[in-house]
N, C-alpha and C positions, 0 to 999 in steps of 0.2 A: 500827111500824104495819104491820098486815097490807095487803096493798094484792089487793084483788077487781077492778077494772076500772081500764083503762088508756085513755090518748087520745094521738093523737101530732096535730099542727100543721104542715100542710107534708107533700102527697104524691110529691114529688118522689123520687129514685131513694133516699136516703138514709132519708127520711121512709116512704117506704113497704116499703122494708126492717126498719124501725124495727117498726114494724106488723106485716111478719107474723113476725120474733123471738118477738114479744111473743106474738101467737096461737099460736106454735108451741108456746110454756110451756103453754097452755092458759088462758091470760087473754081476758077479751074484751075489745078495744082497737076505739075510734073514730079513723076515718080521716079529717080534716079537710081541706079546700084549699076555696080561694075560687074557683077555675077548677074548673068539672063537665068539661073535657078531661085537666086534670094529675089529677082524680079519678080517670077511668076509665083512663087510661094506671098510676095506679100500682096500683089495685085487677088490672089486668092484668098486671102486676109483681108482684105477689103470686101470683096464681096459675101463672105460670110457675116461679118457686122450688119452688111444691109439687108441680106438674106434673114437673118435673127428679125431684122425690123418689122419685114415683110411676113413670117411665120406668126408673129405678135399680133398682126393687125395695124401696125405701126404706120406703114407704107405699103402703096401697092408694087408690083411689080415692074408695072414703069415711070413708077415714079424712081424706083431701083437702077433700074436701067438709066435716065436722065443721071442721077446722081454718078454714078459707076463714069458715063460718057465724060463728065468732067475730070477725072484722073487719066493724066499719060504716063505709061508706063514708057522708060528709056535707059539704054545704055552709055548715052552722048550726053555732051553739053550742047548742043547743037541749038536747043530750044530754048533756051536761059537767058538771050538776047535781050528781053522783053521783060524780065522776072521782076516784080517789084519788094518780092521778101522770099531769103530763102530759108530753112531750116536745114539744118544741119545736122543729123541723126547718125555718124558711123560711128564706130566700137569705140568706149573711153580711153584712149592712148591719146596723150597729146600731138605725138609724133602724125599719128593718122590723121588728126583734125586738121592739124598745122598745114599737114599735104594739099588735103580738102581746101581748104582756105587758101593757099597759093592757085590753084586751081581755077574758085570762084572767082579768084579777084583777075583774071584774064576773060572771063565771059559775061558776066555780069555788067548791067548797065554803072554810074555811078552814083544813082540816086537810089540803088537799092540796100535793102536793110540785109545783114546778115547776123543770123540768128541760131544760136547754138541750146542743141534738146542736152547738153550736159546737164551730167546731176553733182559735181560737184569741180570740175577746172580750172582754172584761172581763165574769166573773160576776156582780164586786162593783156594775157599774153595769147590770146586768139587773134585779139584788135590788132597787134604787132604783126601779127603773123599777115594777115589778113590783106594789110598795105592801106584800108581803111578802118582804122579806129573808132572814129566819130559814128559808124555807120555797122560796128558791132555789140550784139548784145547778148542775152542770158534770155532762152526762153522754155523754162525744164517744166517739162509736161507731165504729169504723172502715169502711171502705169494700174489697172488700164487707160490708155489716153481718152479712149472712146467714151469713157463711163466717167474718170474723175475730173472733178473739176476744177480744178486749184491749177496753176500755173506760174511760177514763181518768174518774176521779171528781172534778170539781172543786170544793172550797168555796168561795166569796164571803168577803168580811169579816164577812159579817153571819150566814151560814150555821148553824144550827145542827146540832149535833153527832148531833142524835138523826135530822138532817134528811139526814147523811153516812152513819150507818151504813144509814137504811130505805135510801138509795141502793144504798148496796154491797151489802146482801140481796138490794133486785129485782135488781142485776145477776146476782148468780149463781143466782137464781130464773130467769133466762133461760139458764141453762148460760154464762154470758160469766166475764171473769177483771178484777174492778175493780182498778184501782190508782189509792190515793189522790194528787193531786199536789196541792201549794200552789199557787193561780191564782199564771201569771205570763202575757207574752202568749207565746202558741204553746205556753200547757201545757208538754208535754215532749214528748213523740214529735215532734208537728211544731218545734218548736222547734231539736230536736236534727237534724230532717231537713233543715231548711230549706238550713243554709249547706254541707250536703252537696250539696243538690239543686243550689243556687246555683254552686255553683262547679263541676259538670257542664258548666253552661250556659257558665260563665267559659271555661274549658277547652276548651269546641267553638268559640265566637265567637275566638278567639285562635288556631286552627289547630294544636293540643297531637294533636289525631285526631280521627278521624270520630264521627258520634253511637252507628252500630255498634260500632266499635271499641270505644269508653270502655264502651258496654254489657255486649261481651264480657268486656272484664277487670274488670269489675264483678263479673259475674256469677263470673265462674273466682274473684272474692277471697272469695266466698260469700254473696252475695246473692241472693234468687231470681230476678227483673229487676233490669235495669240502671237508671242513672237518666234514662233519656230515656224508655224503655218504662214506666215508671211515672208521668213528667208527662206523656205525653199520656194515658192510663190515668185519672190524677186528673184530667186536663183544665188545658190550663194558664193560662187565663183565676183558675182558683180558686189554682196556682200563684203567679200574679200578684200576686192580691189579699192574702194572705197573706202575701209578702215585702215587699210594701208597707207592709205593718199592723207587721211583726217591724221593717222598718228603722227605724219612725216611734218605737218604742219604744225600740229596743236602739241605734240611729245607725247609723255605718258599718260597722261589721262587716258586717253582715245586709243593705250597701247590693247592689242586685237587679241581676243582669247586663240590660245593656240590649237585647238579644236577646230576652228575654222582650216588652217591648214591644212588638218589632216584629211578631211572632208575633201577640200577641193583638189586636195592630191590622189585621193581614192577613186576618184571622178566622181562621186554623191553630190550632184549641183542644183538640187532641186526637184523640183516636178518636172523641168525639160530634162532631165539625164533619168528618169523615172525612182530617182533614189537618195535624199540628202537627211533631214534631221529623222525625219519619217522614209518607210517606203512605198513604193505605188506600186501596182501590179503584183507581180509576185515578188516582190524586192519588201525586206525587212529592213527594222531598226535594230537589229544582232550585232550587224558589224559596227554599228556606233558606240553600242553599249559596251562593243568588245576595246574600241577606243579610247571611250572614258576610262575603264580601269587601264588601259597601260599610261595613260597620263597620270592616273594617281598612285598606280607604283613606281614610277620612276619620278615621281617629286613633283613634276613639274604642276599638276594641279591639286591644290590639299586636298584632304577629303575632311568635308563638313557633313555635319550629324544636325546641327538645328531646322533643318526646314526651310522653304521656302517664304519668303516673304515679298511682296507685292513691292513692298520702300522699297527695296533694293534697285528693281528697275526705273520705278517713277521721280524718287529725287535726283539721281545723276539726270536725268530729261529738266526736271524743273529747273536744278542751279546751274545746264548750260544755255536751258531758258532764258535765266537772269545775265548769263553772264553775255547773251546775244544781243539783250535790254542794256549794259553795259558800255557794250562796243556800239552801241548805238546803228545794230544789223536791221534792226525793224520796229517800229512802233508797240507797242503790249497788244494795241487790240489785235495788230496784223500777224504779231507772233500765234496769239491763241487760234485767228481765223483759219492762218496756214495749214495750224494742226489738225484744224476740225474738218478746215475739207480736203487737204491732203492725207488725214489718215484715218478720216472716223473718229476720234477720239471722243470718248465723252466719260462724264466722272457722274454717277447718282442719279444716273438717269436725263442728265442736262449734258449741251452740243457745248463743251467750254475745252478752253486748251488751257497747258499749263500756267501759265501764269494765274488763271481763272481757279486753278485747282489748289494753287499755293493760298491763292487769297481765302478760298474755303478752308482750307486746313488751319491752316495761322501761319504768316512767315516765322511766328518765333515756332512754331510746332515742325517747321520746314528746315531749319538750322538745327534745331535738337534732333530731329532724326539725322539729318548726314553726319552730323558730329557722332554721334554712335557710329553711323556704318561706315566713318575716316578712321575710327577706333577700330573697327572690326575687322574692314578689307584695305585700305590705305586712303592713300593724299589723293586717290581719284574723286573722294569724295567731300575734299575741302567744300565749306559753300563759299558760294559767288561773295566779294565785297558789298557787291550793292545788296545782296541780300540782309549782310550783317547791319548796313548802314541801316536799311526799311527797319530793320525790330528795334537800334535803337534812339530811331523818329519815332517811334510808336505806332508807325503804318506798319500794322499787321495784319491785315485785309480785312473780309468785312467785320469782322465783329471790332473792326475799330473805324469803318466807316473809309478806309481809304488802304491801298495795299499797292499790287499794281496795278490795279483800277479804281476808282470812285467807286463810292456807295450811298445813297441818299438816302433816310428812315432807321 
């Protein structure tokens, strides 16, 4: 299906990035919100991006202006007659979405696709909701939308095929890089980010180092931020919500350090509240530190004296790696691509995700470090079966010439 006009749902920072990607193609997209303040705050989000272009040398100013002309800002449905893909960008509550989606499904033509910027929901109960299944899908964009380029495409149960590939077209009709994934909760990116993020937080509430420190040696292992400068970045109110949603599915592995909590009860949500792991302005990291020791005198977080160490965050990322290769969520190559251009990641200087990092290390070198840190912090760190299976096939990556990828020489 060729798709002529576009509509996104939700102007909010995500929603109105969403928006002007889409103008940027040269499509004309409407801008929806129910609030005429989050309209004109994102419609002036849009114009700062192109403003940016235009101060680069990027674009001139009416070439700005043309682009700009293609975004309608609106209160209504009134204009969605005609829509051939919508996006769907309001606050993660399924409840909200659910609404949203009973909504579309009365203005909406019925050859249109409908399309959810969720980062981790059930597709298959949007589809329901929706009244057309065949014709919903998964299409989570990263943050910033404008800049990254990964786009994760996700089918429903009910999803049809013709309804995954016009998907993956408009993505790269917008210059983005789809990658298919089997709905699971947290898709893959976040999925795979979460118990990395997670045990960042572990790690500071226990006294392992500072939230600078773990950043730095984040960053020296090849990250572009660390993980603290990235949840207050994502904001860690959405943090929150997200490891709540992964524990409710996945149990305990994915259970949330209680740190998170307190933070988002303090209101400290990141760089939008001007104050979460770090502070901004005149706002400190006092009252966090003051946090950490009441969780470690009242039990709830130990306090560790060894230091920080890098494994701790990167294997639980690897073995839910494998265990996404397992459930058969995503191909090895598509697991590692997601990572690299959904997060930056690289290991030694090379653009590789983890699976690519296990194969460097050795899978058996990857099973003996979680088995110490299942010994040290618990069963969140069993490894994956298929992990145990690969070391003993004797694919232990490259220095055996096969891991979970090929290696020729």
């Amino acid at each position: 299906m060729y798709i002529f006009k576009a509509a996104v749902v939700g102007a909010g920072a995500m929603g109105a990035e969403i928006a002007q990607v889409i103008s940027y193609s040269g499509l004309p997209v409407i801008l929806k919100d129910i609030d005429p303040s989050m309209l004109d705050k994102g419609m002036a989000r849009i114009r700062r991006i192109y403003q940016g272009r235009v101060d680069k040398g990027k674009m001139t100013a009416g070439e700005m202006d043309g682009k700009l002309s293609l975004v309608t800002p609106t209160l209504t449905y009134d204009a969605f007659g005609d829509v051939d893909i919508v996006v769907e960008a309001v606050p993660e509550k399924m409840s909200v979405k659910r609404a949203v989606l009973g909504e579309l499904a009365k203005v909406l033509p019925e050859s249109a696709i409908i399309a959810s910027n969720t980062s981790a929901l059930s597709i298959s109960e949007m589809g329901a909701a929706s009244g057309r299944p065949a014709k919903m899908i998964g299409m989570h964009f990263f943050n910033p939308a404008h800049v990254m380029k990964l786009v994760e495409i996700i089918p429903g149960l009910d999803t049809a095929q013709e309804t995954v590939d016009d998907a993956a077209a408009f993505t790269e009709s917008l210059r983005k890089l789809p990658v298919i994934v089997q709905e699971c909760p947290g898709f893959l990116v976040n999925r795979l980010l979460m118990p990395y993020l997670n045990e960042a937080v572990l790690a500071l509430a226990e006294g392992e180092g500072a939230a600078g420190e773990i950043d730095e040696q984040m960053r020296v292992w090849g990250w572009p931020m660390g993980p603290f400068l990235l949840m207050d970045m994502l904001g860690l109110d959405v943090c929150a919500d997200v490891g709540q949603y992964l524990e409710s599915e996945y149990g305990d592995r994915m259970h949330g350090a209680e740190l998170f909590a307190h933070l988002v009860q303090s209101g400290r949500l990141g760089e939008k509240s001007g104050a979460g792991f770090y502070g901004y302005g005149g706002e400190t990291d006092e009252p966090v530190k003051k946090m950490i020791a009441e969780l470690q005198a009242s039990g709830v977080a130990r306090r560790r004296n060894g230091g920080f160490d890098p494994d701790r965050l990167i294997m639980p990322l690897i073995n839910e790696a494998a265990l996404c290769l397992q459930e058969h969520i995503a191909s090895p190559s598509d697991i590692d691509l997601a990572m690299v251009a959904g997060t930056g990641m690289t290991y030694g200087g090379e653009r590789v995700g983890p699976l690519a990092v296990a194969d460097i290390l050795g899978l058996d070198a990857v099973v003996a470090k979680l088995e110490v840190l299942q010994k040290k912090y618990g069963e969140r760190f069993r490894p994956a079966r298929l992990l145990r299976s690969k070391v003993r096939a004797g694919h232990l990556g490259r220095k055996a010439g096969r891991g979970f990828h090929e290696y020729s020489g």
